[in-house]
N, C-alpha and C positions, 0 to 999 in steps of 0.2 A: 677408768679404762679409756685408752686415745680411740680417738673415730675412727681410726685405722683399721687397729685392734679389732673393734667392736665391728666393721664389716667386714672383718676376713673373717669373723668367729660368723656371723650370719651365713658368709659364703661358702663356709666350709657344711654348716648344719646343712644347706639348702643339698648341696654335693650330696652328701650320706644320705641324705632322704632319698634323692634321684636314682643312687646304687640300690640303693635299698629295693625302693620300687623298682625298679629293672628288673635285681634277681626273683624277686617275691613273684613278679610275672613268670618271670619264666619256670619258676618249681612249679608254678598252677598249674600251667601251660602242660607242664609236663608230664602232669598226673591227671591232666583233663577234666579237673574240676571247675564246681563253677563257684563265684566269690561264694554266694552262701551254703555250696558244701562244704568248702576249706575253713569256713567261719566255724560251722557248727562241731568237722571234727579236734579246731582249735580251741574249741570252747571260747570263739570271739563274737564279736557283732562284724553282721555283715558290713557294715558301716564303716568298722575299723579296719577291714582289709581295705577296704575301696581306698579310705587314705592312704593306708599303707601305699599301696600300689598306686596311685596318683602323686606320690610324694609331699604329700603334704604333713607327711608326719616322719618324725624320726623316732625310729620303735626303741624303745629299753631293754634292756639286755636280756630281761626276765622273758620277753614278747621275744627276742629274736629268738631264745632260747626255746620256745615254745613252739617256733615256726619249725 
């Protein structure tokens, strides 16, 4: 793959993680939970929301699906 390529695929993941964690905030937000209530009735680790919501992760479809 060109170096192009391969940073518009980085820059695009880095984008959907940021969406990601936006909306993720704001469902919490919305429901007024705190990370490790939303964790516990997602059946996640509080750890893995915090990524989530920091964007440093981009969730699988299985996790969005969950959320």
């Amino acid at each position: 793959m060109r170096l192009a390529a391969l940073l518009k695929r980085k820059n695009d993941s880095a984008a959907l993680a940021a969406d990601c964690a936006r909306k993720l905030l704001a469902l919490r937000n919305g429901t007024g939970e705190t990370q490790k209530q939303l964790a516990r009735r997602l059946k996640m680790t509080e750890s893995m929301i915090s990524r989530l919501e920091g964007g440093e992760h981009v969730p699988s479809l299985k996790t969005v699906c969950r959320i």
